[in-house]
C-alpha positions, 0 to 999 in steps of 0.5 A: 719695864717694857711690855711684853711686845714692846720688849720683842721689838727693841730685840728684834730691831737690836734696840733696847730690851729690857730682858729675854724675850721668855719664849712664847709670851710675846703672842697669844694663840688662838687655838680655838679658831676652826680647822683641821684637828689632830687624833687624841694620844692613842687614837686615830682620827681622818681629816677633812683632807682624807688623811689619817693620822695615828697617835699611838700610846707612848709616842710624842706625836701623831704622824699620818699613815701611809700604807696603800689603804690610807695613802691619799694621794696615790698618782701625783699626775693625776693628783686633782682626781685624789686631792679635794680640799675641805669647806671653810664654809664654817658656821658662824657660831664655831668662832665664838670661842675664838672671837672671845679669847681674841678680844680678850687680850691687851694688843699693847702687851702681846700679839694675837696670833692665828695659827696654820698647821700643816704647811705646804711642803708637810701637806704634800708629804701627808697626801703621799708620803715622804717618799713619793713627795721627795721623788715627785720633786723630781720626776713630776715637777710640773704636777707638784707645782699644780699641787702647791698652787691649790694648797696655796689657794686654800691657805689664801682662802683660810686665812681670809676668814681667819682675818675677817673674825679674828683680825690678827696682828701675829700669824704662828705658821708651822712647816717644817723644812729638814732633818736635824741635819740638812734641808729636805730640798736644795735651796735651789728648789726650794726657792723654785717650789715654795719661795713663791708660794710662800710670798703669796701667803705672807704676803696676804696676811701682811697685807690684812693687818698682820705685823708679824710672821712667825715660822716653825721648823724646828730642823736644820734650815739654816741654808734657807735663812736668805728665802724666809727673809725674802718671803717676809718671815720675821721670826724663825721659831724652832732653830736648833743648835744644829744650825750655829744659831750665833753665826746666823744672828751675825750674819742675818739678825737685823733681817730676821729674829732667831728664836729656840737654841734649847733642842727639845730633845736634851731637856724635854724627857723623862728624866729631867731636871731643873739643873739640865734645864739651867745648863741649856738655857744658860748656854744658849742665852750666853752665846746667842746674845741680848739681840735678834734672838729668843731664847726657846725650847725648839717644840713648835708649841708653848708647851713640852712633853713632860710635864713642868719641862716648859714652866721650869725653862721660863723660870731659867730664862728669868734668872738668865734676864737678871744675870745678863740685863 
């Protein structure tokens, strides 16, 4: 029996897997690792950054406030006189959580994996709101080109200590890129204001020892595929069925590993059940296939919203492993 890593690479290279990649396995998060924290449910919570974020009861997730008070960034030409980003001067012992867990893991059987949340395009639109970022694209594309060269350099910058204490194979990277049905940029423009950029910080990490770029956008992107190879992304994580996830496998699979089809959204509520969850995991392993592909739920985490959503989707991959293996 392949071990877990070995297992994602004969999938990712169309060899001889043994079973379904299940979900997350084949990487180990370092989520202890310094940096910038998301409010607690029910709570609100200002970031190095200045921007607050709300997490109202009931709700999924937090998302930042826009409203005059909290908007950060209220001037994208003038944007270095509001933008200031936080120290990475971290203290030594703050790693210590981190540094263990990653020493903790078997490499021959699983990645370690840095994680970086929130990625370039969400933090414009964090500083500004959704809005005033999508018009600045256009109106103020010079300034936005600024703005993303210095968020660049801060990854650069994070990710260095990062490495320097962790000392990654696997980077888990978030940002997502559209709506369930389209990008938010062009592709032209995309390629223009954060193909580059992207290059840059892929680059690095690949260039420090990390073997494998795992990016989150659990959207529509499916117009962008052609830029994520270029960028060096490896795996796409969070592909939703929105994007003919089997096409994309035909037409890209021995460049890039596609990973999700189960949309969150049809198995992850409140009323669940282990049956809707076999009918979707069922699906997506029978027209995805054996090869390119990792069968996942859509979330940008190993783990769901309600409670045995996760464990129960591992559990119907296995048996799809034993079924189509």
């Amino acid at each position: 029996m392949l071990t877990k890593r070995q297992n994602l690479i004969e999938t990712m290279k169309g060899g001889n897997p043994d079973r379904f990649v299940n979900q997350y396995e084949f990487m180990e998060m370092i989520l202890e690792a310094p940096m910038e924290q998301g409010p607690e449910p029910g709570s609100e919570v200002t970031n190095g950054w200045g921007i607050t974020f709300s997490w109202p009861e009931g709700q999924l997730g937090e998302f930042p406030l826009h409203d005059e008070e909290h908007k950060v960034l209220k001037d994208i030409t003038d944007w270095k006189k509001y933008v200031k980003s936080p120290s990475i001067d971290f203290p030594e012992e703050v790693w210590g959580a981190a540094i263990d867990h990653a020493n903790s893991i078997d490499r021959n059987d699983k990645f370690v994996a840095a994680v970086v949340w929130p990625g370039l395009f969400e933090m414009t639109h964090h500083l500004m709101g959704m809005e005033d970022a999508l018009m600045a694209f256009y109106e103020e594309p010079e300034a936005i080109h600024e703005l993303i060269e210095y968020l660049t350099q801060y990854e650069l910058e994070y990710a260095k200590v990062v490495i320097e204490h962790l000392h990654p194979d696997a980077l888990f990277h978030h940002d997502d890129w559209g709506s369930q049905k389209n990008s938010f940029l062009s592709p032209e423009m995309f390629e223009e204001f954060f193909v580059p950029a992207y290059k840059k910080i892929y680059g690095f990490w690949k260039d420090n020892g990390v073997e494998l770029i795992v990016h989150h956008s659990d959207t529509y992107a499916a117009n962008l595929v052609p830029y994520m190879i270029e960028m060096g992304i490896d795996i796409w994580q969070g592909v939703m069925t929105t994007n003919n996830t089997p096409e994309l496998i035909n037409k890209y699979g021995k460049e890039i590993t596609f990973m999700g089809d189960i949309d969150s959204g049809v198995v992850d509520f409140p009323g669940w059940t282990p049956e809707i969850v076999e009918e979707y995991v069922e699906q997506a392993c029978k027209r995805c296939g054996k090869y390119y592909f990792i069968p996942n739920l859509s979330q940008g985490l190993d783990m769901s919203s309600f409670s045995g959503v996760y464990e129960e989707t591992n559990a119907a991959i296995e048996r799809m492993s034993k079924k189509m293996f």
